[in-house]
N, C-alpha and C positions, 0 to 999 in steps of 0.2 A: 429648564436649564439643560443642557446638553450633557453628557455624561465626555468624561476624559478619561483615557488611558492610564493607568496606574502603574502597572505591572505587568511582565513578560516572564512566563518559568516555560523555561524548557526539560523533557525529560530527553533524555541520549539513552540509546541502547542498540541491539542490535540481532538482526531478521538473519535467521538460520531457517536454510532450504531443507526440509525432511524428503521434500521428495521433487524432482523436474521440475522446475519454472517456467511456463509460459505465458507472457505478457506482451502481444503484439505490435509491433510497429503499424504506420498508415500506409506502407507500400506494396499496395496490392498487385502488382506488375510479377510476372513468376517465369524465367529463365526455362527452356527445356532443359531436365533432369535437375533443377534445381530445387531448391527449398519454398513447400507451398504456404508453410506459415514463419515467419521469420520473429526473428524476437526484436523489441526497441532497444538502439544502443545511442550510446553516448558519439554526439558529432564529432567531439576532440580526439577521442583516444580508441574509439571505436569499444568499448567494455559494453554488457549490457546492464542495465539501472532500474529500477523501480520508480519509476512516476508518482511525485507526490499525490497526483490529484487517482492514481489506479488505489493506493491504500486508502487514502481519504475514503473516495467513494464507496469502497467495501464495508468497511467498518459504519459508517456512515449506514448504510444500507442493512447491516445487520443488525443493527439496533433498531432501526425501522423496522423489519422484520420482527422483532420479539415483543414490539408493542403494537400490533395489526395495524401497520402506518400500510393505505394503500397506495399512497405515493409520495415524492419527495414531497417533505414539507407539512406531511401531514401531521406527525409527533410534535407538538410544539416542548415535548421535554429532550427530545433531541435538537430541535431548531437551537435550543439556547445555545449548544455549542459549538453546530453545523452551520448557524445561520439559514434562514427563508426568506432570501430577495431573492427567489423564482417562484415562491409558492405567492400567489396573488389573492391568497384569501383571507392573510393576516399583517397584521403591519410587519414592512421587511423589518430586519434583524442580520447585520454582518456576523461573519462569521468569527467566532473566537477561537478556533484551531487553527494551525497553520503544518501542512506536512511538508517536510523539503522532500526535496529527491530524493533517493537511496540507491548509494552508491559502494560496489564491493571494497571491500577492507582488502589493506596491501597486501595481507597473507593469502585473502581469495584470490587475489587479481594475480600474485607471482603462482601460487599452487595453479592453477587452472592452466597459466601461460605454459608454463611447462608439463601440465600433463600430457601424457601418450593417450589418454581416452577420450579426450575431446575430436570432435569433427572440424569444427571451426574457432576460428578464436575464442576462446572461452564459454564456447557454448558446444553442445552435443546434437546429435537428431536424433530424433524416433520416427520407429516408419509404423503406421499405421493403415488398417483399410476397411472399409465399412463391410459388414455380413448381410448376405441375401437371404433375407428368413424361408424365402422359400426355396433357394434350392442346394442352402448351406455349403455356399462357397463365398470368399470374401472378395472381396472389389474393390475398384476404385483407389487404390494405394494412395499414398499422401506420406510427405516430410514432415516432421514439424520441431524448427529448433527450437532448444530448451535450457535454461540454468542447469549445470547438474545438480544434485543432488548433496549437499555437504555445501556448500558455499555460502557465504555469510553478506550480507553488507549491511556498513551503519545508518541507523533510521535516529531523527531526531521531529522530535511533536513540540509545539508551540502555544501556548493556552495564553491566551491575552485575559486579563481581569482590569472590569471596568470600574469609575468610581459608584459609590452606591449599591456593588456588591460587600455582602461580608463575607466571613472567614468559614459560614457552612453554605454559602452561592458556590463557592469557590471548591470548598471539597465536594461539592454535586458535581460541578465538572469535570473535577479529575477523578471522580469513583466512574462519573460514566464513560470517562477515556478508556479508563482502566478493564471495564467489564466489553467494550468496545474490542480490546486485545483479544481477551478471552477467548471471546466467540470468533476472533478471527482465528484463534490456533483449533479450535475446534472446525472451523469450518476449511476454507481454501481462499488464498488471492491468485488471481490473471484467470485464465480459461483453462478449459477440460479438466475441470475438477472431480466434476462426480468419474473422470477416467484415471483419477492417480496423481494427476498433475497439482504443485501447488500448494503442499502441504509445509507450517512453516510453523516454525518457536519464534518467541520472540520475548529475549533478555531485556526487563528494562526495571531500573530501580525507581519506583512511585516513589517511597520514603525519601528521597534523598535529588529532588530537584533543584536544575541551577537559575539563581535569580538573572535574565539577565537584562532587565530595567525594573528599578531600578539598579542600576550594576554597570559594567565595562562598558556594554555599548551606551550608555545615557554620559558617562562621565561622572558618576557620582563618587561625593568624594565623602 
């Protein structure tokens, strides 16, 4: 028999920048004197946002990491959450996490718009340049814009629970969301991290999740 959907808890909370954010966009085309690494922004409003599938795959990745997965799919105690329909050595498995996007809070989006320290809309540059170990002088300069520093935006996680799970399935998967966080504030999300980049809290209340099927979106009464 097929297993069915039961349940949807979401946990809300929200990603504070400790240190420059950088998260790339795809457009590799680079202006003379312009910015060589550009950040992803939002099509609408032009802000820049966090990619559901950039946190996913970090966290994702770090817990693979602390169990010697050597590649995706290899953990099957993280597949249970991440899902393995690309690892082809086990029967697939969807995935019961869901990250949305993450998008800055009004108070980020108005502080930033009016800050005098930003370079571009809501974003900063760093100028960087690679060292010649051997004749210790630095090279090759480089832009690269970045979240500042202090900016927040709200992150919301999605745990789907199937029929035929119980109630300690189900706290397996949100301990290992939970320790999933952890190791992301210990580590770094986007690139140049082992450079400073990327350092980040992140407020979110475990205890206290919202049902929301069944609940508002199912219609239940």
């Amino acid at each position: 028999m097929s297993k069915k959907l039961i349940k949807k808890i979401a946990f809300k909370g929200s990603l504070h920048l400790l240190s420059g954010l950088y998260i790339g966009d795809s457009n590799e085309q680079v202006d003379i004197g312009g910015i060589d690494r550009t950040v992803v922004r939002r099509p609408d409003n032009n802000q820049p946002y966090i990619p559901g599938s950039s946190l996913k795959g970090k966290i994702r990745s770090l817990l693979e990491q602390t169990r010697g997965a050597a590649n995706v799919g290899d953990s099957e105690e993280v597949n249970k959450l991440f899902g393995n329909i690309e690892n082809k050595k086990s029967d697939n498995r969807a995935s019961r996490l869901i990250v949305r996007d993450s998008y800055l809070t009004e108070e980020s989006e108005k502080a930033l718009s009016e800050s005098i320290y930003t370079d571009y809309p809501y974003t900063e540059v760093k100028f960087e340049n690679s060292i010649d170990r051997v004749k210790g002088i630095a090279g090759n300069p480089r832009k690269t814009e970045r979240v500042p520093v202090g900016s927040i935006f709200s992150i919301e996680l999605i745990v789907n629970i199937w029929s035929g799970e119980d109630e300690a399935s189900e706290a397996e998967q949100i301990a290992l969301l939970k320790e999933g966080i952890q190791l992301l504030e210990a580590d770094y999300l986007g690139g140049s991290g082992s450079r400073g980049y990327g350092q980040v809290q992140i407020d979110m209340d475990f205890e206290k999740p919202q049902i929301l099927y069944p609940g508002e979106y199912a219609g239940a009464k």
